[in-house]
C-alpha positions in Angstrom: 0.0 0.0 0.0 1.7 3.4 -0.9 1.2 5.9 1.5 2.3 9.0 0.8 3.2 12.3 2.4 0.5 15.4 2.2 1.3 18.9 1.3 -1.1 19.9 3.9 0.5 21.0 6.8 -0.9 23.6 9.1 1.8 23.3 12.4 0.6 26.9 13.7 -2.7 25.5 13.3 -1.7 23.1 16.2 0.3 25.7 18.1 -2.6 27.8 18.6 -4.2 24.4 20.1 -6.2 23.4 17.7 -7.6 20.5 15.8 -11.6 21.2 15.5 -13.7 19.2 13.5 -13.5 22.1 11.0 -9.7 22.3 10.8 -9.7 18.9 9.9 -13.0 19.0 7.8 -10.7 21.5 5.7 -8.2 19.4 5.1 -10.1 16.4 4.2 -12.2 18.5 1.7 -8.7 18.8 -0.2 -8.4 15.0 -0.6 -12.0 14.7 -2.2 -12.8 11.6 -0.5 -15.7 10.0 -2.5 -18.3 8.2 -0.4 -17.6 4.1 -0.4 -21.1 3.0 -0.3 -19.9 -0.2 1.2 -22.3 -0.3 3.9 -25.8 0.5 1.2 -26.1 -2.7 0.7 -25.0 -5.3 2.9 -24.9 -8.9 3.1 -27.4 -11.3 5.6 -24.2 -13.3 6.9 -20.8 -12.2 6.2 -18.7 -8.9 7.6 -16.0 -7.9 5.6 -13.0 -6.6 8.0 -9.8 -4.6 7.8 -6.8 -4.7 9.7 -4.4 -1.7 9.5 -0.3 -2.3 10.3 0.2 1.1 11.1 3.2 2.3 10.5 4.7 4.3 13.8 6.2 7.0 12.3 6.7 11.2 12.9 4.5 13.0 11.4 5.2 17.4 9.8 1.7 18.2 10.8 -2.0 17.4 10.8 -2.1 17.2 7.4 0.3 15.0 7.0 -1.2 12.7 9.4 -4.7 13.1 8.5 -3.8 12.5 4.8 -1.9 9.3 6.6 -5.0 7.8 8.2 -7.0 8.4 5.1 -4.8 6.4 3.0 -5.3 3.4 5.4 -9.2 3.6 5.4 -9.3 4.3 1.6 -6.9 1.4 0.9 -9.8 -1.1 3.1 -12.8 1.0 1.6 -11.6 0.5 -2.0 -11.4 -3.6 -1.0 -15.3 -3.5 0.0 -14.3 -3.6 3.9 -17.6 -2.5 6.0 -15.3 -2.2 9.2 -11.7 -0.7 9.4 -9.5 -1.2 12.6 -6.2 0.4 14.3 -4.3 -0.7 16.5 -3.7 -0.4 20.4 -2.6 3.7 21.1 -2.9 4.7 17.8 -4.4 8.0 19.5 -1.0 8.8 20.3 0.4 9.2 16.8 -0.6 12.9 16.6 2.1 13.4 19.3 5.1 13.1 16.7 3.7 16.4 15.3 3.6 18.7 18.4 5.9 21.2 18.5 6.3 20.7 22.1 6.7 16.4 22.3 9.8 17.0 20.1 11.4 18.7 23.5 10.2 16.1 25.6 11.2 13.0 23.9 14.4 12.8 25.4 13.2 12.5 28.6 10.8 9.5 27.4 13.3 7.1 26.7 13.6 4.0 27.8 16.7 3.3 30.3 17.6 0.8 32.6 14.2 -0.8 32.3 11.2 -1.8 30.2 8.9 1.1 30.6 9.7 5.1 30.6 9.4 7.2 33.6 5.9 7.0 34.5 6.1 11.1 35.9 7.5 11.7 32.7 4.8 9.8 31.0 2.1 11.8 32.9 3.7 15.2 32.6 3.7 14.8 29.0 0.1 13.8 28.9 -1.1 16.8 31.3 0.5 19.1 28.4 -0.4 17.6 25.0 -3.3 15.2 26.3 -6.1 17.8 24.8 -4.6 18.8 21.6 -3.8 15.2 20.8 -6.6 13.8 21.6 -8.6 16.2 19.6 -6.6 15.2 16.3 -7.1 11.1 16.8 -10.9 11.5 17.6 -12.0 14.1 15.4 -9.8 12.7 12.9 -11.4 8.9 13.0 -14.8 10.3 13.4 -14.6 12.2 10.2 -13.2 9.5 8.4 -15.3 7.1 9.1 -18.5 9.9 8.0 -16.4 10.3 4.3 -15.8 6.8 3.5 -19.4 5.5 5.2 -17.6 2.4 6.9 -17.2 1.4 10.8 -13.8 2.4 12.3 -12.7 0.6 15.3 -10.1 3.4 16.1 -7.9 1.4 18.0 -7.1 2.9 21.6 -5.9 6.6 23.2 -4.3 6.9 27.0 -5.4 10.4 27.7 -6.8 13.0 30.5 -10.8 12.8 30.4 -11.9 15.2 32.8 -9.0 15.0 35.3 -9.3 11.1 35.0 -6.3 9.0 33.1 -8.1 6.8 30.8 -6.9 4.0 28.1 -9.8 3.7 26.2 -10.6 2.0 22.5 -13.4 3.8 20.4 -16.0 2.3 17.6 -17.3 4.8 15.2 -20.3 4.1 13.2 -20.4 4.8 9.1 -21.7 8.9 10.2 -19.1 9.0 12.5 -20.6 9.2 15.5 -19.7 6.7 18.4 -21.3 3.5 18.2 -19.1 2.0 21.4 -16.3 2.9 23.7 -14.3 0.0 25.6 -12.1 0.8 28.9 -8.6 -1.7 29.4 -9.7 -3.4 32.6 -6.4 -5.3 33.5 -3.8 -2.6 33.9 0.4 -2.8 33.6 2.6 -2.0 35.7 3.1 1.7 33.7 -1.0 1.9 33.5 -1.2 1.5 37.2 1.9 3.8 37.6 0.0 6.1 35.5 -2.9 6.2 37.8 -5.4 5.4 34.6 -8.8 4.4 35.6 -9.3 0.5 35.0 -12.8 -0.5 32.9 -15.5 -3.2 34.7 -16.8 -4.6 32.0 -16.4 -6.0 28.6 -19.4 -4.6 26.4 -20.7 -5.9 22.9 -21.9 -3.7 20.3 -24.6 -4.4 18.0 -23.9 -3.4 14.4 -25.6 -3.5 11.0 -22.8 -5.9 9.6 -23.0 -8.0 13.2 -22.1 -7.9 17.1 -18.2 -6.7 17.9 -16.4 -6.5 21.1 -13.1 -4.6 21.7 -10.8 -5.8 23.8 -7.6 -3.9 24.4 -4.0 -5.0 24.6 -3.3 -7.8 27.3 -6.7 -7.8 28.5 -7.3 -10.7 25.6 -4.9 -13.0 27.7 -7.8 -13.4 30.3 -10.4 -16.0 29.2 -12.8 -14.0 31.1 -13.0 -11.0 29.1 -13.9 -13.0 25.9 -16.2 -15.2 27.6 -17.9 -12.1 28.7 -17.9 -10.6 25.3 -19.7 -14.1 23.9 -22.2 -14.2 26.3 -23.2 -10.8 25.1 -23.4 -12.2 21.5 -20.4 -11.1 20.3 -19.1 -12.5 17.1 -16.1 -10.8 16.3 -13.8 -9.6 18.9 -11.3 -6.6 17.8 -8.3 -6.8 19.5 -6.3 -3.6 19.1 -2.7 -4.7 20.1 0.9 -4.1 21.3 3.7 -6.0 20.9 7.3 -4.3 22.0 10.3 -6.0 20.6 10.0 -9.6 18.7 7.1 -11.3 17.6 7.3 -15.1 18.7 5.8 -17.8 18.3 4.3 -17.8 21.4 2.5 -14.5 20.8 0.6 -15.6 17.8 0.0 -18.9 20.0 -1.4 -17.8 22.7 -4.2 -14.8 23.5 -6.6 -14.0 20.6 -5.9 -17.4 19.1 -6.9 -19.3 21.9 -9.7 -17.1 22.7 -11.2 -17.7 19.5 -10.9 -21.1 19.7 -12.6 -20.9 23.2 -15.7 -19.6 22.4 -16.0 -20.3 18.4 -15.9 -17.0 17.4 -13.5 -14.5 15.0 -10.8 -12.8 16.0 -9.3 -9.3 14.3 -5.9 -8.3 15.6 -4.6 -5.2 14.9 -0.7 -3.8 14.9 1.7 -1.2 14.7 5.4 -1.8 13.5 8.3 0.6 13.8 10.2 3.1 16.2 8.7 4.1 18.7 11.5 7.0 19.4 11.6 5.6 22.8 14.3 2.9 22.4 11.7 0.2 21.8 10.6 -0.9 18.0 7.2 -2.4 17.1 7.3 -6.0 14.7 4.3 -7.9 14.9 1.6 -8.5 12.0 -1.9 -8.0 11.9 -4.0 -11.1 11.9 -7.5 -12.7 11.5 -8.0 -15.5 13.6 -10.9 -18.5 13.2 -12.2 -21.3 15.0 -10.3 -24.4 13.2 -13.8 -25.9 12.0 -14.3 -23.2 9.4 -10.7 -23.7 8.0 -11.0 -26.5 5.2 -7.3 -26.9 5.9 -6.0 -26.9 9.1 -3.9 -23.8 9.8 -1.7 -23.5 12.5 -2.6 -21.6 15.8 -6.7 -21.2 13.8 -4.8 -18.4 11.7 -7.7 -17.0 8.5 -5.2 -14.4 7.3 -2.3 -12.3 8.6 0.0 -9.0 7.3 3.3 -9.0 6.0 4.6 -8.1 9.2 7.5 -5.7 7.8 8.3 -2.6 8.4 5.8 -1.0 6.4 2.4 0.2 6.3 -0.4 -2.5 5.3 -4.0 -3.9 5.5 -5.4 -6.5 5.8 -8.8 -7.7 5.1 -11.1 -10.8 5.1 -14.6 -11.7 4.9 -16.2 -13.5 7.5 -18.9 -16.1 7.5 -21.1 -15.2 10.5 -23.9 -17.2 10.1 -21.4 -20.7 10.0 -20.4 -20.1 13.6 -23.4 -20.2 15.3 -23.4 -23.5 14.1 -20.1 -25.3 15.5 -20.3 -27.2 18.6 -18.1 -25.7 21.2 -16.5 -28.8 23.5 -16.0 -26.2 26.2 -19.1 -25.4 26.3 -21.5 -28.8 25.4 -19.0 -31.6 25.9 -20.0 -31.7 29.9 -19.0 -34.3 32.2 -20.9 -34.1 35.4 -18.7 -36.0 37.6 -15.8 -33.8 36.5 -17.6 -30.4 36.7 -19.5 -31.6 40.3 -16.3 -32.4 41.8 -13.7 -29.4 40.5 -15.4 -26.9 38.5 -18.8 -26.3 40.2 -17.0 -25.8 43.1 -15.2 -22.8 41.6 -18.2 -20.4 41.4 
């Protein structure tokens, strides 16, 4: 996918702290975004789904990163997708472009440890929280109304009235907010952060089908998708983050076993690149299903997955909805009661 660099950049524009809907309705009205259609006519039992690798890059201005994010959308609205995804805090990209993150990027880095200086973390946030915050949201939410697909905007760590938040956001095809999820189990930099853990794991009834988000390491907990089943979820989006090398116990474990859990899909969504902190991003977007849709046996339940490299991509599938509602789940019908009545009952 060739993404290239806009001749729109307005950097006073984000001095003056701003990035309104109509700074960036401007901008978008120079890249003459025709309407997709994608969602006029939609099919009884199938979703088509994209996955953006986003590239972690710096960005000149909002144009430039506006213009950036529209080339990923237009790239899945041009391959029919009704939904488009990003990746875990993707509502942090619109920090490369501050004038003032540039000063405090030094003081970011990663030394002596695995995480940066949580006070230094926070600082940053209590400066450039609002202005960047403004540029992800309004930016997704317009983008989603010009193209007429879903965006599952991947997730933001920001100030929400005084309160830290990490936070993943679903936009609907007008771009208003069709669902908002909260990271429930927190690291050791969330905690240190002071951000606001979520209860719950919601589901979100769609046109195209019923989505849950759940964010980052929360999907190694076979609680939160259970939850998210229960609800009627078919699809879990999984905006994610994986710092250094991608094993082969990453793509093993969490979303892949989840979907095989609870027979549903699974859409994982990455970034790749430098950070700038000292810690670089490598792992591929993929589409996880149960392994009795897959005529062929793949390994780990994979559908489809993203080059992986150290560029920007998207992925997209189509999923059969309709065919999982029919696959018997052992976890969930293969009961033995003198098993369950002597360990499991006892649990709960």
């Amino acid at each position: 996918m060739a993404i290239g660099r806009s001749v729109f950049n307005n950097i006073s524009m984000l001095m003056a702290g701003k990035a309104s809907p109509k700074d960036i309705a401007r901008v978008l009205d120079r890249l003459a975004i025709e309407p997709s259609g994608n969602l006029d006519t939609l099919p009884l039992d199938s979703v088509n789904v994209a996955a953006a690798q986003v590239l972690c890059k710096k960005y000149v201005g909002l144009g430039d990163y506006i213009a950036d994010m529209n080339a990923y959308v237009a790239d899945a609205a041009n391959r029919r997708a009704h939904i488009v995804c990003f990746p875990a805090l993707a509502g942090l990209l619109p920090l490369s472009f501050l004038p003032h993150f540039s000063s405090m990027l030094p003081q970011l880095q990663i030394t002596g440890g695995d995480i940066p200086d949580p006070e230094r973390v926070r600082e940053c946030l209590s400066h450039l929280s609002e202005i960047m915050f403004d540029a992800y949201f309004n930016t997704m939410s317009a983008l989603a109304a010009r193209h007429g697909v879903y965006i599952m905007a991947g997730s933001a760590v920001y100030l929400d009235e005084g309160e830290m938040r990490h936070r993943a956001f679903l936009f609907d095809h007008t771009g208003e907010i069709a669902g908002t999820q909260d990271k429930i189990v927190l690291s050791r930099l969330e905690r240190a952060l002071g951000i606001t853990p979520g209860t719950d794991v919601k589901a979100f009834s769609t046109p195209m089908g019923c989505f849950s988000m759940i964010i980052e390491s929360d999907i190694l907990y076979f609680e939160t998708a259970r939850a998210a089943k229960s609800q009627g979820a078919q699809v879990i989006l999984h905006p994610a983050l994986f710092p250094g090398s991608y094993t082969p116990m990453d793509s093993a474990g969490g979303l892949s076993l989840r979907v095989q859990e609870n027979s549903i899909y699974g859409v994982q969504c990455t970034m790749i690149g430098d950070t700038g902190l000292g810690v670089n991003l490598e792992a591929p977007c993929a589409v996880y299903a149960p392994n009795e849709l897959l005529r062929a046996r793949v390994k780990n339940g994979f559908m489809a997955q993203s080059s992986g490299k150290n560029e920007p991509d998207v992925l997209c599938a189509t999923l059969d909805l309709e065919v999982i509602a029919n696959i018997r789940n052992p976890y969930l019908h293969d009961r033995n009661p003198d098993l369950l009545g002597r360990y499991i009952d006892k649990l709960y």
